[in-house]
N, C-alpha and C positions, 0 to 999 in steps of 0.2 A: 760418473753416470748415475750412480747411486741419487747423489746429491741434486741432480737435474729431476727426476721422477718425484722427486721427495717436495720438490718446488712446487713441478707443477701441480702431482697432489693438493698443494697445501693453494696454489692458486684456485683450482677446479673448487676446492671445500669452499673458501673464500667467494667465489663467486657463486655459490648456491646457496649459502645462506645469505647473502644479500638478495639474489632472487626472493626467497622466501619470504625476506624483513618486509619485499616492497606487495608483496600479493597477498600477504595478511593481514596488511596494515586496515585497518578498523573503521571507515568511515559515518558518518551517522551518530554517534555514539551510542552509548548501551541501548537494547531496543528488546524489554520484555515481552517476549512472546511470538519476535520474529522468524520463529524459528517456522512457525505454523504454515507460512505462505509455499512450502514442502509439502504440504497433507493434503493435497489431491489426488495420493495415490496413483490410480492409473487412468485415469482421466487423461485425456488429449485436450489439452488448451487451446483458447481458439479466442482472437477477435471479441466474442461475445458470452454472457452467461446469467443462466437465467439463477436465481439463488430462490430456497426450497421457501414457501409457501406463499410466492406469487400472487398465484392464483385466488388464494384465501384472504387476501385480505386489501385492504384500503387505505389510503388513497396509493394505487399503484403509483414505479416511481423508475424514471429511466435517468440510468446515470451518465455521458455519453463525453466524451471528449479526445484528445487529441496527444501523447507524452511526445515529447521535445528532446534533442539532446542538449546541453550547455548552453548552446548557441541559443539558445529558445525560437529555433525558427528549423533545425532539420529535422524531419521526424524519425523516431527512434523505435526500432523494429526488435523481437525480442526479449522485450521487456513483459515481465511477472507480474500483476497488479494482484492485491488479494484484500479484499474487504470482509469486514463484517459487521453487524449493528442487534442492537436489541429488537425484541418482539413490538409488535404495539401497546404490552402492559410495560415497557422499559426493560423489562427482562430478558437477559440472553438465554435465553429458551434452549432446554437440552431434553435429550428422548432418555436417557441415563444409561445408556451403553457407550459414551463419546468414549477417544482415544485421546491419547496427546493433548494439543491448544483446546481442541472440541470442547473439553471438561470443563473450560471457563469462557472460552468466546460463543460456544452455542453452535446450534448446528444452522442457525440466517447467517450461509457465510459464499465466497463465492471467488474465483478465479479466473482472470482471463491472461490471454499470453498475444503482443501488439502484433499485426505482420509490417508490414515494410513502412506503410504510412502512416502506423503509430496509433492509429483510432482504436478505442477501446468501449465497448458498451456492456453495463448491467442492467439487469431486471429484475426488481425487486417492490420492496414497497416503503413509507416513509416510517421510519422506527419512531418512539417514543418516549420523550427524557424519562430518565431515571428515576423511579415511585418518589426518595426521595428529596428532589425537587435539585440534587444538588450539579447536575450535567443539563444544558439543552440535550434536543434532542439530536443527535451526531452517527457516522459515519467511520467507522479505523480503516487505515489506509497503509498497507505497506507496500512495497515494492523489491523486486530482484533485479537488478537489468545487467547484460556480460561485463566481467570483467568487475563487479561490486558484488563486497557483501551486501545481505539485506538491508534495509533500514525503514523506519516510520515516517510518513509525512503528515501535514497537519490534516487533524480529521477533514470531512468534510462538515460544513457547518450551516443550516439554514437561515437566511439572512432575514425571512420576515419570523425566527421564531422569539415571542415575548422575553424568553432569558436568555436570550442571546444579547448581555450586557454590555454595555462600553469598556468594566474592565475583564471580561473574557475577550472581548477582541484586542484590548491593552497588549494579553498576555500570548498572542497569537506569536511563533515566530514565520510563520509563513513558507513552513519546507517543503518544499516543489509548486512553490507559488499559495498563492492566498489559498484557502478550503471553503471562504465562505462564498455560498453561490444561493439565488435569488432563485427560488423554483419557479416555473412556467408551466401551465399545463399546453400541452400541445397531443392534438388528436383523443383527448381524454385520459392523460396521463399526464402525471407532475415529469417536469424534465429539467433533469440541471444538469449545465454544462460545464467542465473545466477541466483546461489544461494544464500539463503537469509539465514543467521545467527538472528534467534532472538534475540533481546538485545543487540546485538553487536555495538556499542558505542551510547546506548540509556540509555541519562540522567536520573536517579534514578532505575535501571530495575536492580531487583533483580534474 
């Protein structure tokens, strides 16, 4: 009798940590500062989000699209999007009270949460590369969706900006679908469009 409990023990142990091995398994790989797309505190997520100083500045810029699951055709409900971008001097602009990510990604930052048909919209405005000269000017992009750790996809990237080179697009790998999107103004506002394939050339994503 003894020996029968002592089994199944040792089967029940055996199949928990195999559970475990498969729900932590890691996909994406390393992703500095994914941790941030957590830091809305108590915010209720929603479909759409406007990110802090809109209003103040130029050329406003609507980000607007559609996340997919694998299939790149059902849409994918649930899902965490979390961006941020530089000021218009290239700077990620901070008030100098941030907490956490804030301290380095700036307070231009913003969340939204997909409902059932997957559409997701931001309100912001267009950032500005780097004083440096050494980034166009770009977009970070991460995402949470069930049953995934977090992970990074490629920024978003504008397709008429002057250093937006041949070999920065070389070096694109394209995670959850291409970043670079061609702005349009529509109604008086820049507007780029792009959909987001889950998994789509994200290392280990089942």
């Amino acid at each position: 009798m003894a020996k029968t409990l002592q089994a199944i023990l040792v089967f029940i142990i055996l199949g928990l940590t195999s559970c475990n091995a498969q729900t932590s398994k890691i996909v994406g790989g390393a992703c500095e500062g994914c941790e941030a797309i957590y830091e809305y505190g108590d915010k209720t997520l929603t479909p759409i989000d406007t990110l802090p100083e809109f209003e103040k500045n130029e050329p406003k810029l609507k980000i607007t699209g559609t996340v997919f699951k694998q299939d790149g055709k059902t849409p994918a409900g649930d899902v965490i999007l979390y961006i941020y971008h530089t000021n218009r001097k290239g700077i990620y602009e901070t008030k100098g009270d941030e907490k956490g990510w804030a301290r380095r990604h700036g307070f231009i930052r913003g969340w939204i949460k997909t409902a059932g048909n997957g559409k997701y919209e931001f309100f912001t405005f267009r950032p500005a590369a780097y004083p440096d000269g050494s980034e166009p000017e770009h977009i970070h992009i991460f995402v949470k969706e069930p049953g995934k750790n977090e992970y990074y996809l490629d920024n978003y990237l504008f397709a008429d900006s002057p250093m937006l080179t041949q070999e920065i697009r070389e070096r694109l790998k394209n995670r959850g679908g291409s970043g670079i999107i061609d702005p349009k103004e529509e109604n008086g506002i820049l507007t780029i469009e792009r959909n987001i394939i889950l998994g789509e050339n994200i290392p280990n994503y089942e």
